[in-house]
N, C-alpha and C positions, 0 to 999 in steps of 0.2 A: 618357861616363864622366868622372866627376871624380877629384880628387887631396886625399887626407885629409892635413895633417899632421900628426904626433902626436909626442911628447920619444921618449927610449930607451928611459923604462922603461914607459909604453904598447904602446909594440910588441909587448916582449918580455914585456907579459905576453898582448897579443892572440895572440901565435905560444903561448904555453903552454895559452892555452885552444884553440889551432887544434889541437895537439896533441891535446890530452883530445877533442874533436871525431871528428876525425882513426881517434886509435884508437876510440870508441866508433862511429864511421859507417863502418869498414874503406875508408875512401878518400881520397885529398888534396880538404881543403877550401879553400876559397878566401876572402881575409880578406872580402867583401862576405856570406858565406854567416856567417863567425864573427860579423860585428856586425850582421848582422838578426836571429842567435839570441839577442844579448846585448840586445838592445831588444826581443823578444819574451817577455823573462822578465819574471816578475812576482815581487814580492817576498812573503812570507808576511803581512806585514802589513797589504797589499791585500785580502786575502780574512776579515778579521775583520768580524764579523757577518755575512759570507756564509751562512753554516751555523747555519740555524736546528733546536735538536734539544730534546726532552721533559727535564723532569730524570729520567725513568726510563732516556733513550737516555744519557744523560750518565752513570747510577751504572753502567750495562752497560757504558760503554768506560772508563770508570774502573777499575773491578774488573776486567774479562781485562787491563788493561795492571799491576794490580798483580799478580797472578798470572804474568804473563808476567817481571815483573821479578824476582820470588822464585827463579821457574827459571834467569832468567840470572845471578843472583846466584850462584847454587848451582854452576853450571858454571862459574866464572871461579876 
């Protein structure tokens, strides 16, 4: 086992995501368990270009997400 050190306001934000952890997983986590979830995330702009799609797959999720957006327009 080694010994991490980190200022106050690292901690106190590792303890807020051990938190949101915490309640999302119904059990105490453990700070080794919160920063290999935090170095196992990827960021969204890793995955550009991943996603090879048709311009016909493109004008289909274009159009239901305007559609969908009319409807949550209308509800707010």
């Amino acid at each position: 086992m080694a010994t991490v050190k980190v200022d106050g306001k690292t901690y106190a934000e590792l303890n807020r995501i051990a938190g949101n952890l915490r309640a999302a997983r119904g059990r105490p986590v453990p700070m080794d368990e919160v920063i290999r979830e935090l170095l196992n995330r990827r960021r969204p702009s890793e995955f550009i270009g991943s996603w090879k799609m048709s311009d016909e797959e493109e004008a289909k999720i274009f159009g239901e997400l305007r559609e969908a957006w009319k409807k949550w327009k209308q509800a707010a």
